[in-house]
C-alpha positions as CSV (number, residue, x, y, z in Angstrom):
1,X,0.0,0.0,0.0
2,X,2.7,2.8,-1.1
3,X,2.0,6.3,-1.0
4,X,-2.1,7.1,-0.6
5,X,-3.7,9.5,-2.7
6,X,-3.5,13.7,-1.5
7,X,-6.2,13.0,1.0
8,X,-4.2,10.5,2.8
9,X,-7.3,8.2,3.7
10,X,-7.2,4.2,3.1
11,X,-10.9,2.9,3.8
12,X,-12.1,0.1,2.0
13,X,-15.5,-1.4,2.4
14,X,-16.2,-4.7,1.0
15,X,-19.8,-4.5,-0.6
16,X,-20.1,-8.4,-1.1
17,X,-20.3,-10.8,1.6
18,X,-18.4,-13.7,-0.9
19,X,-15.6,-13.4,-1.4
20,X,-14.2,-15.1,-4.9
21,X,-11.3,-13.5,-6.6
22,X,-11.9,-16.2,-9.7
23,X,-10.3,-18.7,-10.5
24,X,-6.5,-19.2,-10.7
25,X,-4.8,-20.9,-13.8
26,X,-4.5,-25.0,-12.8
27,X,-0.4,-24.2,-14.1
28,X,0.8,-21.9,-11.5
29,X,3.2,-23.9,-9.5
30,X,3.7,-22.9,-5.3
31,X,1.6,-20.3,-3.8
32,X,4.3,-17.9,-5.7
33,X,2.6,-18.5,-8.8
34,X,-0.6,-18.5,-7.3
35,X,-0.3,-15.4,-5.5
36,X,1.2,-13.7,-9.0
37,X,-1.9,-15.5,-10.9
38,X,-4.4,-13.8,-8.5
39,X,-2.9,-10.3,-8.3
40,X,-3.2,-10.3,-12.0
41,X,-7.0,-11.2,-12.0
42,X,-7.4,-7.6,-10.0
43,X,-8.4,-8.4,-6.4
44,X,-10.3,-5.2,-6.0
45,X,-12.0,-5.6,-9.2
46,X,-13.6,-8.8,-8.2
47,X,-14.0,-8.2,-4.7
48,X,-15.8,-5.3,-5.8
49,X,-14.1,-3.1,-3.0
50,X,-15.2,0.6,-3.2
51,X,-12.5,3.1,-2.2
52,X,-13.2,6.2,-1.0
53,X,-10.2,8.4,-2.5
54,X,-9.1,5.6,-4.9
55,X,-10.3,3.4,-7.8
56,X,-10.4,-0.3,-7.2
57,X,-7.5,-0.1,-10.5
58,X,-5.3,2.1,-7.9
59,X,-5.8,-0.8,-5.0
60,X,-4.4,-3.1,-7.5
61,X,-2.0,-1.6,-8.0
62,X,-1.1,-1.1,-4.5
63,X,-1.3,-4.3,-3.6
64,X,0.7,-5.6,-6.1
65,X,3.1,-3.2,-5.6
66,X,3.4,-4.9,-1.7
67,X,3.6,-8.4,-3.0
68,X,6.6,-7.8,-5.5
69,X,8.1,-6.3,-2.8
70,X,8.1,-9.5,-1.4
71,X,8.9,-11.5,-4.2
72,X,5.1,-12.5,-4.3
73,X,5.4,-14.4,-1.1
74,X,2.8,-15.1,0.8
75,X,3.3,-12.7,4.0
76,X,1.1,-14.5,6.4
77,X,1.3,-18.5,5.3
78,X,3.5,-20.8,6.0
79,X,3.8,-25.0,5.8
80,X,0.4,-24.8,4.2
81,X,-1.2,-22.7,7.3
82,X,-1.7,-19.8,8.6
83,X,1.4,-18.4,10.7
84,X,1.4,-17.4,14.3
85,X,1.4,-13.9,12.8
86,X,-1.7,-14.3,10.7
87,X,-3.4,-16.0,14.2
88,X,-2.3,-12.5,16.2
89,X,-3.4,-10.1,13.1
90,X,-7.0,-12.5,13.1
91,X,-7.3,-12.0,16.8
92,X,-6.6,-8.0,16.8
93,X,-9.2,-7.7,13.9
94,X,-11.7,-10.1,16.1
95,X,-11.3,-7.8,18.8
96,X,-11.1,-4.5,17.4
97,X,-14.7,-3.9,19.4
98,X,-12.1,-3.6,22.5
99,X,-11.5,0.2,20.9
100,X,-14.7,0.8,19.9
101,X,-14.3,-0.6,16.2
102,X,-16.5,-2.7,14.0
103,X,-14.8,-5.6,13.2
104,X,-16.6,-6.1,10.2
105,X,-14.8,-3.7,8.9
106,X,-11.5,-5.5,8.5
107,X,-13.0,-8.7,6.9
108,X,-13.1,-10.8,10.0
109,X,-16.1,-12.7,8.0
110,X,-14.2,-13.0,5.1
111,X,-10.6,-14.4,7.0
112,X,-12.8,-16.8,9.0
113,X,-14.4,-18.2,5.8
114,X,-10.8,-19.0,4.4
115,X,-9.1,-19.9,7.4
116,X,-9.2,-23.7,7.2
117,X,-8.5,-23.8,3.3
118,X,-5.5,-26.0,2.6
119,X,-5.3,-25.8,-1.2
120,X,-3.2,-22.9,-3.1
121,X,-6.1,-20.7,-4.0
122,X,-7.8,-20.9,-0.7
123,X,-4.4,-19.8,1.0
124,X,-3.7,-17.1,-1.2
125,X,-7.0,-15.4,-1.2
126,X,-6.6,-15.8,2.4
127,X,-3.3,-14.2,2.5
128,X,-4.7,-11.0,1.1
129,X,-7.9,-10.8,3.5
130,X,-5.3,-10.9,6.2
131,X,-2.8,-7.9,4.5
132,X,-6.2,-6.0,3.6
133,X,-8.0,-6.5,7.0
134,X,-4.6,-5.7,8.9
135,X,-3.8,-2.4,6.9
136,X,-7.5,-1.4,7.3
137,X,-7.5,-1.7,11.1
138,X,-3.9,0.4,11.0
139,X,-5.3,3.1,8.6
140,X,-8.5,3.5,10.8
141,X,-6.4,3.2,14.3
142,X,-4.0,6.0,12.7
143,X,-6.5,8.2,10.9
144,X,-9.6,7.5,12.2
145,X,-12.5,6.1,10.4
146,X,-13.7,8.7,7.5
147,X,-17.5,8.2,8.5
148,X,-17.1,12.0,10.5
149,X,-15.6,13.9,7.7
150,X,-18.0,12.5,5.2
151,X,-20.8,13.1,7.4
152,X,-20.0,16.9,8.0
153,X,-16.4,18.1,6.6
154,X,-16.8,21.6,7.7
155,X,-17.8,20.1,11.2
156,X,-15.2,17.6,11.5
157,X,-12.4,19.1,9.8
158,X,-9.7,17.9,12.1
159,X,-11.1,14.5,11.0
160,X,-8.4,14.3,7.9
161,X,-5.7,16.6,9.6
162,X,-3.8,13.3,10.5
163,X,-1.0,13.1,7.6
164,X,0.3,9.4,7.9
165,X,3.6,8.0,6.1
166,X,1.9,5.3,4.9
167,X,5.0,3.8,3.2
168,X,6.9,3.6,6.4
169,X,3.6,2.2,8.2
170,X,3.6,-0.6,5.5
171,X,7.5,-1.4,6.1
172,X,6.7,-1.6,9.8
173,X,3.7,-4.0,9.9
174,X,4.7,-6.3,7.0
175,X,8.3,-6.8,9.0
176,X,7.2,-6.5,12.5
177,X,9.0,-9.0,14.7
178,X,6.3,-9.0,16.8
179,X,2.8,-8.1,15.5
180,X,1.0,-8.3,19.0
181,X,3.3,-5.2,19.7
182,X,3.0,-3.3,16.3
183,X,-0.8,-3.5,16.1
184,X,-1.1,-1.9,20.0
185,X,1.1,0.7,18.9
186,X,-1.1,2.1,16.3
187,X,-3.9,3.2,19.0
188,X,-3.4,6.8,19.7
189,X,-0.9,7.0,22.6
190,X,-2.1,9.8,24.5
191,X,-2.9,9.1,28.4
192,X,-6.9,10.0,27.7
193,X,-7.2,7.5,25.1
194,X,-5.9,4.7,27.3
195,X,-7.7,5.3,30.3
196,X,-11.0,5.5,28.1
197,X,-10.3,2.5,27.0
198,X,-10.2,1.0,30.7
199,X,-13.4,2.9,31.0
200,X,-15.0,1.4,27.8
201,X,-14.2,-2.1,29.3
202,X,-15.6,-1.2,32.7
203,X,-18.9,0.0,31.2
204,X,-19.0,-2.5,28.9
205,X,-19.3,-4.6,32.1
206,X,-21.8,-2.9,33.8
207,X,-24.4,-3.8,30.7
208,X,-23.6,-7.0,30.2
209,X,-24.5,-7.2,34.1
210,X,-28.0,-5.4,33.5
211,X,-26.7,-1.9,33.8
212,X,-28.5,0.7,36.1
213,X,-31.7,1.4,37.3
214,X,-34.0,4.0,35.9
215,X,-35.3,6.4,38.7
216,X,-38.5,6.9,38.6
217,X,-39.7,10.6,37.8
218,X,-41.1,12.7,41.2
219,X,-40.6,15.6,43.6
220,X,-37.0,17.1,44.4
221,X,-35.4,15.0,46.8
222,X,-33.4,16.6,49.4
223,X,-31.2,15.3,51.9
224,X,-32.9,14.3,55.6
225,X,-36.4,12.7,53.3
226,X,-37.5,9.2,53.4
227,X,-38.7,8.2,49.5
228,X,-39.3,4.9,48.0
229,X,-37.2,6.0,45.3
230,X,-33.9,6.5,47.6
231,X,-32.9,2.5,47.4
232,X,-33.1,2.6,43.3
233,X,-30.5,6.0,43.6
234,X,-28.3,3.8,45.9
235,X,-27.7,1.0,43.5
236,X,-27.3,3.4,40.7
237,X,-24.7,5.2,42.7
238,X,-23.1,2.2,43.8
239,X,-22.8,1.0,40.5
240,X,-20.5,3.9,39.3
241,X,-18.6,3.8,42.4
242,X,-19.6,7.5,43.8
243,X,-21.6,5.4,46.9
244,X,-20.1,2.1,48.5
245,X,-22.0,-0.3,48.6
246,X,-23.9,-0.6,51.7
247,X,-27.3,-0.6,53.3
248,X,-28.7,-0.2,49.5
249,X,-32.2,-0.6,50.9
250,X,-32.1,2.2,53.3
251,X,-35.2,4.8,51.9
252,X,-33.4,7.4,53.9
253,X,-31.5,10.5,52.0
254,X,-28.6,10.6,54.3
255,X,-25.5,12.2,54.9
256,X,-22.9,9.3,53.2
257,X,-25.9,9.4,50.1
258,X,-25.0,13.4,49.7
259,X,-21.8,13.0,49.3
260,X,-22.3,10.4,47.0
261,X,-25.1,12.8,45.4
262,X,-22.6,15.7,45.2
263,X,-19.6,13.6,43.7
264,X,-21.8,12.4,40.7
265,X,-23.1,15.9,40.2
266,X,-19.2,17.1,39.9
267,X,-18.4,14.4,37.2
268,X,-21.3,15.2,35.3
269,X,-20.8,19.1,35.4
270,X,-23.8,19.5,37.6
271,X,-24.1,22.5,40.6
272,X,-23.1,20.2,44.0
273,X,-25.6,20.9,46.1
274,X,-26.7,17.4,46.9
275,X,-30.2,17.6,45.7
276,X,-31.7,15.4,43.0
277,X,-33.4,17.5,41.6
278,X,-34.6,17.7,37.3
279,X,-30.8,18.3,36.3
280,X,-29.7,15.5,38.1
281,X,-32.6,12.8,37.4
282,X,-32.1,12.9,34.0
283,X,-28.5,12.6,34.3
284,X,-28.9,9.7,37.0
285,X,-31.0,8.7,34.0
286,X,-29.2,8.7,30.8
287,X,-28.3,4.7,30.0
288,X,-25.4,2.8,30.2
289,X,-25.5,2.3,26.3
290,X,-26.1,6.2,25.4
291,X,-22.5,6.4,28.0
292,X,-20.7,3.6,26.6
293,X,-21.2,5.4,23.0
294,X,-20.1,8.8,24.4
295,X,-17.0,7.1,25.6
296,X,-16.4,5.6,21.8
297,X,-17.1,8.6,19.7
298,X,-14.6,10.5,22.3
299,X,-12.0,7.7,21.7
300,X,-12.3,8.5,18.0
301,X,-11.5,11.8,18.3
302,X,-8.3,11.2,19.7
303,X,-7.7,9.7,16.3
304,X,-7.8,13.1,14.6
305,X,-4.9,14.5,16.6
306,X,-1.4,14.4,15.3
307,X,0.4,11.9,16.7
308,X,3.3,13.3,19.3
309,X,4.3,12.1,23.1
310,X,2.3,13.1,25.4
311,X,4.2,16.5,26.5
312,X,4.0,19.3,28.9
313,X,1.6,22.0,27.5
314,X,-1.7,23.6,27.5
315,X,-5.4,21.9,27.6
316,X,-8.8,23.2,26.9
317,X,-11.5,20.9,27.3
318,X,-14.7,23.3,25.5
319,X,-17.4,20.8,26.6
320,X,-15.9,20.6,29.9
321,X,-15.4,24.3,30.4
322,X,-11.8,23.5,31.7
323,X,-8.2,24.6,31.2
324,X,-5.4,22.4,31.8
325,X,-1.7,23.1,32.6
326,X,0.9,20.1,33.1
327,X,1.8,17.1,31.8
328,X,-0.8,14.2,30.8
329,X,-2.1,12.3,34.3
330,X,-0.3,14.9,36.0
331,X,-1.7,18.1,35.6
332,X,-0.4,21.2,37.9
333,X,-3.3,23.7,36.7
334,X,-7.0,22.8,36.7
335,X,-8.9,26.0,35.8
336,X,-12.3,26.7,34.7
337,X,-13.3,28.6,31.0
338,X,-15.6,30.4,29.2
339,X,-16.4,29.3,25.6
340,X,-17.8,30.3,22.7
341,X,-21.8,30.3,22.5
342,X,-23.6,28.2,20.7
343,X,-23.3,30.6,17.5
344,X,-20.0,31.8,18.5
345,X,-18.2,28.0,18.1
346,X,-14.7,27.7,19.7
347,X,-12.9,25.9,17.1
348,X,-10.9,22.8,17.9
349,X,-7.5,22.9,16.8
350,X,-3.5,22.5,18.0
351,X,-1.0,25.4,18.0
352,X,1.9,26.7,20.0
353,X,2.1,29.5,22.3
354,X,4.7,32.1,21.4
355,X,4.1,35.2,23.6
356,X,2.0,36.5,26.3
357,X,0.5,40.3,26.2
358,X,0.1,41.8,29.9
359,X,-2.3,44.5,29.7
360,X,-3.2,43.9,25.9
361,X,-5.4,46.1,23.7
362,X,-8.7,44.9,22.3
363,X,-9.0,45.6,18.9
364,X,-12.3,44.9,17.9
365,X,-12.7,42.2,15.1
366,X,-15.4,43.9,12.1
367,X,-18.2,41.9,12.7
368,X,-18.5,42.9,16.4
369,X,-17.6,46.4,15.4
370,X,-20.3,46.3,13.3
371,X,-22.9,44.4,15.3
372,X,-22.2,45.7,18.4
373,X,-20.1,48.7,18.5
374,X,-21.1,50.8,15.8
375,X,-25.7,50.8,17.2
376,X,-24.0,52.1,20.4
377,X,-22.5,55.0,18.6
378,X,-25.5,55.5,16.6
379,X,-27.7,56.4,20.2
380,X,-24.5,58.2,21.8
381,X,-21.0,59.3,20.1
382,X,-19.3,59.4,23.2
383,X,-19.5,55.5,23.7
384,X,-16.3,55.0,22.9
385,X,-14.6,57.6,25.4
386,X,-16.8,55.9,27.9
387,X,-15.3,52.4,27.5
388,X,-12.0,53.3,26.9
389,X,-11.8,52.8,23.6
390,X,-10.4,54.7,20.3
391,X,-11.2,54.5,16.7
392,X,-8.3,54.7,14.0
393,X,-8.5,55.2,10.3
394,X,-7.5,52.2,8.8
395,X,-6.3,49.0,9.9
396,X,-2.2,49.5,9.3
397,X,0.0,50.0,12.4
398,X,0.2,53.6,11.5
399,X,-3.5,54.6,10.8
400,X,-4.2,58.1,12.3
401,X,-6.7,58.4,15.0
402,X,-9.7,60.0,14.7
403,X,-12.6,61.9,16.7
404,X,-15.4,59.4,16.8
405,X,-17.7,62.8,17.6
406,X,-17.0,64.1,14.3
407,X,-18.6,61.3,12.3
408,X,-22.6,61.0,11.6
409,X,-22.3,57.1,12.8
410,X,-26.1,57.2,11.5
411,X,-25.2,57.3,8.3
412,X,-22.5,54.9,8.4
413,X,-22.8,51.3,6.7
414,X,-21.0,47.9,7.4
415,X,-18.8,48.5,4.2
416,X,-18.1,51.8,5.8
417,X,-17.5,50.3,9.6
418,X,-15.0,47.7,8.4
419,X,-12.5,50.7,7.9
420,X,-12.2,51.6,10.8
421,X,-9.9,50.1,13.6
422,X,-11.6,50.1,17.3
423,X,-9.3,49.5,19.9
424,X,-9.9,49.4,23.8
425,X,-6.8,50.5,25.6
426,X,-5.7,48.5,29.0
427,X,-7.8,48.7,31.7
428,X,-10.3,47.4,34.4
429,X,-12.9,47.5,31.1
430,X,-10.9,45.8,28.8
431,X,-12.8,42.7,27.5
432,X,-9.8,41.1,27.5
433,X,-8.8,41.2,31.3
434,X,-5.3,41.6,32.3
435,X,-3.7,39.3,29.9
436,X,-3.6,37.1,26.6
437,X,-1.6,33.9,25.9
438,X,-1.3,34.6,21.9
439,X,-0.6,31.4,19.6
440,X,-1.6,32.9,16.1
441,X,-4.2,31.2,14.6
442,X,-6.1,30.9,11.4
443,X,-9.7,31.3,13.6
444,X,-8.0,34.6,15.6
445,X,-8.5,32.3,19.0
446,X,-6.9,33.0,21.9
447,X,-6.7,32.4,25.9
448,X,-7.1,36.1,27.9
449,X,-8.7,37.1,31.2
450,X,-11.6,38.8,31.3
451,X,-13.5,41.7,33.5
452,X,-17.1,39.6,33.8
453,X,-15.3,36.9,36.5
454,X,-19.1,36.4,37.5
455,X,-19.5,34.3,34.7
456,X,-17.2,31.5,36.0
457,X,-19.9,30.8,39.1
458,X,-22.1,29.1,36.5
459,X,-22.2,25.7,35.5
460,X,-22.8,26.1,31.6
461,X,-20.4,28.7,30.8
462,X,-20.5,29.2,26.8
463,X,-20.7,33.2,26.5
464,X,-17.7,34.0,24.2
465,X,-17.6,34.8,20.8
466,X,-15.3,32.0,20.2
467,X,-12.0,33.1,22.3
468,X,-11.5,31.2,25.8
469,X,-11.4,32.9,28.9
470,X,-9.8,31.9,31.6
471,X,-10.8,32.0,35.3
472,X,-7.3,32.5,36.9
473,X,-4.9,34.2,34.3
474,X,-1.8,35.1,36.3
475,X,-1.6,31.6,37.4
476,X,-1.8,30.6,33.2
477,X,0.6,32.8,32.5
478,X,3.4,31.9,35.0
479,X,3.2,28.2,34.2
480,X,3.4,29.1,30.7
481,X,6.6,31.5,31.2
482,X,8.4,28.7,33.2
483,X,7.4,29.3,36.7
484,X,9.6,30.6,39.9
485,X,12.2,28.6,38.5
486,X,12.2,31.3,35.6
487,X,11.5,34.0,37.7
488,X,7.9,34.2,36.6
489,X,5.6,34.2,39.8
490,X,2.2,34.9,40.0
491,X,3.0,38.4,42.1
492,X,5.4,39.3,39.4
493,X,2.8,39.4,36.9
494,X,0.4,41.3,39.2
495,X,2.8,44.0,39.8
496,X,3.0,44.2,35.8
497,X,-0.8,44.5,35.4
498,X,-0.8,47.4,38.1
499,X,0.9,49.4,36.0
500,X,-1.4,49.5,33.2
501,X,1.5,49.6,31.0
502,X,1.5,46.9,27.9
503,X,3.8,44.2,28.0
504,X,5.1,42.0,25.7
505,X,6.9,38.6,26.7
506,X,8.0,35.8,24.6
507,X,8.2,32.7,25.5
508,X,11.8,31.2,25.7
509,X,10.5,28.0,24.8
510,X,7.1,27.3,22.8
511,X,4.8,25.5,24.4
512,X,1.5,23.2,22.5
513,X,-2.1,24.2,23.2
514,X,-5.0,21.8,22.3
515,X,-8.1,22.8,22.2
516,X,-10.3,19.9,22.2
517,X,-14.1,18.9,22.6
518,X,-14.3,15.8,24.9
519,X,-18.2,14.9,26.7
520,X,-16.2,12.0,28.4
521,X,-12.6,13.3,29.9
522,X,-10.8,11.4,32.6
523,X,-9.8,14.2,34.9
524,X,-6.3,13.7,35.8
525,X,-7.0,15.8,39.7
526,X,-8.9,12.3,40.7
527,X,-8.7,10.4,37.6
528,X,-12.2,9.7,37.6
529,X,-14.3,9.7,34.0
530,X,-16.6,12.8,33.5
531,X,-19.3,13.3,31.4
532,X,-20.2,17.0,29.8
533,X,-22.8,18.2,28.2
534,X,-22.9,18.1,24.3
535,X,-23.0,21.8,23.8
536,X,-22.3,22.2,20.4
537,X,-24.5,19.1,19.2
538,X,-21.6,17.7,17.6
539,X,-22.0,14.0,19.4
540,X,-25.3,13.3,17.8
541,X,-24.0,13.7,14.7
542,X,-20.5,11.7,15.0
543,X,-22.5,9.4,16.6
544,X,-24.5,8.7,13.5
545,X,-22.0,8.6,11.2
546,X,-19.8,6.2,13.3
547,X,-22.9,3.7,14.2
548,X,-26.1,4.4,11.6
549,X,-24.2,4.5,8.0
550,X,-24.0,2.1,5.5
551,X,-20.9,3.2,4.2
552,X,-17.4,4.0,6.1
């Protein structure tokens, strides 16, 4: 399978449950000539494999490219049988469900059909279900399944960001020493994707023994009241380890069933006052199977993400409202966010901070200059001194400033508005707070403070228009500039903002920021899996594509 097409996807469906490649000349002597014989009849073309991003004459070709490679050997037959490396490649593809995979999708039906064939064409078409199967189960482990980006491209962009060396992946599999060891290295190796993966066994568990109860529908239940519905909210709790399990039958709302009350309200980004209450029914509520498919579709997504070692950096989790600071499992920052609303999307995406602004200027983006700004000036021309803000003709570094009581703003039109620069100076106004952590982007997203710290008491916290605002900058910021050990402390940066004065510091060292949408996270404070609200809507929709479509 040389070099893939510009889109760098290999997904092959097989859209016929027989598998007969035809039938190989009677003359062909060894599975050498067999193999060469088959090749030549165009496996693709009579398996009738559909390629998205190829023709079925470019999979031939592939394919025969990897068996002349190999002198047309069989790769996965030996003695007449299949070799302990075909049995662990048969039993990874079996067991692809372990990650969330279909394991239809790498021909499992097809391999078992051919498995106890003895004869030269039976062990040839064999050998090729195993090399297709195989490099199907890598490409989807290494790429992610193409279902998403199909589905919605716009939406799930980062879907076909991955860029794999598909050459080099083929080298690797087809001369593994060990092919146990090469097929678990091509699941993502981030510390989230692991420890779902433990989770997806663990809740995998809990269905298969009956899951959890439903809680019947009724009045708030507060802690010190007797209800018949209490022992059903014990087992549920006990279930998912936030109650031990004890005196499950006790109708009483007591003080160890609060706490358990209040831990499941924390992991499912719930206020923690220890009521049941609507909020909390229907999250008591939502099934094991709905949970056990948020957990997969979140696994996929860390299929999406360029592949690097876990490393020190920066995390935002949007569904989760969160910012992290450390290294994976061991996080020294755990801060809560503001997003973007629901028509203001933060975008998911990876960059590298490069500098931080102390006491940064706002300059407004056209579209809220527009929207916003410009109504305001329209019912009082003094707005701007008011806020602290300045207008400037024209967007350059040099653009004069101007007296915004000079202009007729009623008669001004968006075309008109976009040339003009507003800026808000530093100051206890600024919309962006104290400070910004600046890693330019395409989408003009970054991380800043901001003057509305009310907003982090809520539980739902999308009110940005897309930028992410952070509930305790100064802290951000020192982590990011190296800490005490750089002479960056949290005072130090304090005494900066004080002055009012704009400051610019570059990083000596880059560091990554991911900014990722997870509804099932393991935090790393307790390591304990929480579940976010969908906020965006986007796991209805990868859910569909990744369980309800015909095609991969």
């Amino acid at each position: 399978m040389s070099k893939l097409p510009s889109t760098g996807i290999f997904i092959i469906v097989l859209t016929t449950l027989c598998i007969c490649f035809g039938p190989a000349s009677s003359s062909a002597s060894g599975l050498e000539g067999t193999v060469i014989q088959y090749l030549e009849l165009g496996p693709a073309k009579h398996l009738k494999v559909d390629a998205h991003g190829m023709t079925a004459a470019e999979i031939d070709e592939r394919i025969i490219r990897i068996y002349r490679e190999h002198d047309f050997q069989p790769f996965w037959i030996g003695n007449g049988t299949p070799s302990h490396r075909a049995i662990v490649v048969r039993s990874v593809l079996e067991n692809a469900d372990r990650h969330g995979l279909n394991p239809a999708s790498y021909l499992v039906g097809n391999i078992q059909q051919f498995w106890g064939n003895t004869d030269a064409p039976g062990l040839v078409q064999l050998d090729i279900l195993i090399t297709l199967g195989m490099m199907l189960y890598v490409a989807d482990q290494r790429e992610g399944r193409i279902a998403p980006f199909l589905a919605n491209p716009e939406l799930f962009a980062t879907a076909r960001d991955v860029k794999v060396d598909w050459n080099g992946v083929r080298e690797q599999a087809l001369k593994a020493p060990d092919m146990q060891i090469f097929l678990e290295q091509q699941a993502p190796p981030y510390f989230q994707y692991r420890q779902l993966l433990n989770k997806l066994t663990e809740y995998r568990q809990i269905a298969v023994n009956g899951g959890w109860p439903s809680i019947p529908v009724g009045p708030t239940l507060k802690p010190g009241m007797q209800d018949s519905r209490v022992p059903s909210i014990r087992r549920r709790l006990s279930i998912t380890g936030e109650l031990v399990a004890t005196a499950l039958d006790n109708p009483l709302f007591d003080a160890d069933l609060e706490a358990a009350v209040r831990q499941f309200q924390k992991r499912h980004n719930l206020g923690q006052d220890g009521v049941i209450g609507q909020q909390t029914l229907a999250a008591l509520n939502v099934p094991v199977s709905s949970r056990i498919v948020q957990i997969i579709i979140n696994m996929e997504r860390y299929r999406w993400m360029n592949r690097v070692l876990d490393e020190r950096g920066v995390f935002v989790n949007i569904a989760g409202f969160e910012a992290f600071a450390g290294e994976p499992g061991n996080m020294e920052i755990e801060m809560p966010v503001i997003v973007g609303k629901t028509y203001h999307e933060t975008p998911v995406f990876s960059d590298t901070i490069k500098y931080i602004v102390i006491n940064p200027y706002w300059n407004l983006t056209p579209s809220i200059a527009y929207n916003e700004t410009l109504p305001k000036l329209k019912a009082d021309s003094h707005y701007l001194e008011k806020h602290n803000m300045r207008i400037f003709e024209g967007w350059g570094e040099n653009a004069p400033e101007i007296d915004p009581t000079a202009i007729d703003w009623s008669t001004v039109s968006r075309q008109q508005m976009n040339r003009y620069r507003v800026r808000q100076d530093p100051g206890p106004e600024n919309a962006l707070g104290t400070l910004k952590l600046v890693f330019p982007n395409k989408y003009n997203v970054y991380l800043h403070d901001t003057p509305a710290h009310d907003l982090f008491k809520r539980d739902r916290r999308a009110f940005s228009h897309g930028c992410i605002r952070m509930g305790r900058p100064a802290e951000m910021a020192a982590f990011v500039l190296g800490g005490k050990e750089n002479g960056w402390t949290v005072e130090r940066i304090e005494e900066i903002v004080k002055s009012q004065k704009r400051q610019v510091v570059k990083l000596e060292k880059t560091m990554p920021v991911h900014i990722l949408y997870r509804t099932a996270y393991i935090n790393p404070a307790d390591n304990s899996l929480y579940f976010f609200e969908d906020i965006y809507g986007r796991d209805k929709i990868l859910a569909a594509a990744l369980f309800n479509t015909a095609k991969r």
